[in-house]
C-alpha positions as CSV (number, residue, x, y, z in Angstrom):
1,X,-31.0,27.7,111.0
2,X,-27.5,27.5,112.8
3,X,-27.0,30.3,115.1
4,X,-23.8,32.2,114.3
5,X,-21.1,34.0,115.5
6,X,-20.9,37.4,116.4
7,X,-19.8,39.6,114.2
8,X,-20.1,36.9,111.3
9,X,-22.5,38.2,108.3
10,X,-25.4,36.5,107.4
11,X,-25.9,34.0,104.6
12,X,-27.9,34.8,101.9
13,X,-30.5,31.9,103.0
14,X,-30.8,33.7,106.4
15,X,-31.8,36.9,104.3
16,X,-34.5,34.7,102.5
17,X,-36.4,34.1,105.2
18,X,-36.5,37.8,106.5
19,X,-37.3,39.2,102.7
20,X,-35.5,42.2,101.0
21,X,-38.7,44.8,101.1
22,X,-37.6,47.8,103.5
23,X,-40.7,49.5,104.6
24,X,-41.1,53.3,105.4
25,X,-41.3,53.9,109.4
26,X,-41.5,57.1,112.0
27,X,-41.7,57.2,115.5
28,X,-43.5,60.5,116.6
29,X,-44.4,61.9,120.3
30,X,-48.3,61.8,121.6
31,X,-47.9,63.4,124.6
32,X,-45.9,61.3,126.7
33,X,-46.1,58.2,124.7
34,X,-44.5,57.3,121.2
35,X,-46.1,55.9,118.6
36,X,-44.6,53.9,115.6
37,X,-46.5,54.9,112.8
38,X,-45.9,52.6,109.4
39,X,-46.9,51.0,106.4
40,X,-48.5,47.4,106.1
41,X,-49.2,45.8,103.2
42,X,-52.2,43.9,102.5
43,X,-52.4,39.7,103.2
44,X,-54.3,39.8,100.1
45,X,-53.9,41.8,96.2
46,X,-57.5,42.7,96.9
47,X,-57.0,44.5,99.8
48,X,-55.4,48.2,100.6
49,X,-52.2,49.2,101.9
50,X,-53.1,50.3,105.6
51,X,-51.2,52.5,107.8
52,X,-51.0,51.6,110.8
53,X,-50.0,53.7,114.5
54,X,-48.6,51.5,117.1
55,X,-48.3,52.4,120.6
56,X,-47.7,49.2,123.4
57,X,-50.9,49.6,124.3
58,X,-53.4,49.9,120.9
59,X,-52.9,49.7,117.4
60,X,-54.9,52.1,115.3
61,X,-55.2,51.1,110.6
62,X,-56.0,54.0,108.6
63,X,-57.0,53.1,104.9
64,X,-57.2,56.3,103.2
65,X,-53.7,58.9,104.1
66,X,-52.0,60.5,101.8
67,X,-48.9,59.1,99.7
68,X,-46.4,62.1,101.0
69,X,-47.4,60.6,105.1
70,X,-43.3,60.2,106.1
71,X,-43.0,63.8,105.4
72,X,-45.4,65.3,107.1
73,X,-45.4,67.4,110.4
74,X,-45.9,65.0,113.6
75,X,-49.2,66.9,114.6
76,X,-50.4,66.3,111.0
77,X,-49.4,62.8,111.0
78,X,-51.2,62.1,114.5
79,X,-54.1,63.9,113.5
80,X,-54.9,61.0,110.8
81,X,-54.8,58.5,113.6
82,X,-58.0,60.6,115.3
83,X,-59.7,61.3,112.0
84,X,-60.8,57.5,111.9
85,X,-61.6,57.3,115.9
């Protein structure tokens, strides 16, 4: 891939290679710390959809959350994160 100028759009083969799918993210407060909390989808068909809270330095997948989890209040959100611990 050929770098490019700033300022100069990106080809559609550069888009290729990043895919089109946007995926749903938040970053809430813990404290002091923030956490990204988002959506994976699975390597495999056979597998779930996880969610997963990121912080720089642990990485916490929760199979079962609810389908509404980008609306909900940032304690409730956190809270699923500790269910699992």
């Amino acid at each position: 891939m050929e770098p490019r100028e700033a300022g100069e759009p990106a080809s559609r083969t550069s888009h290729a290679i990043f895919g089109s799918r946007r995926c749903a993210m938040r970053v809430v407060q813990s404290g002091r710390q923030l956490v990204a909390v988002y959506e994976l989808d699975p390597m495999d068909l056979a597998s779930p959809k996880v969610l997963v809270f990121e912080t720089p330095e642990s990485s916490v997948c929760v199979e079962r959350y609810p389908p509404e989890w980008h609306r909900m209040s940032e304690e409730s959100l956190l809270s699923l994160r500790t269910a699992v611990r």
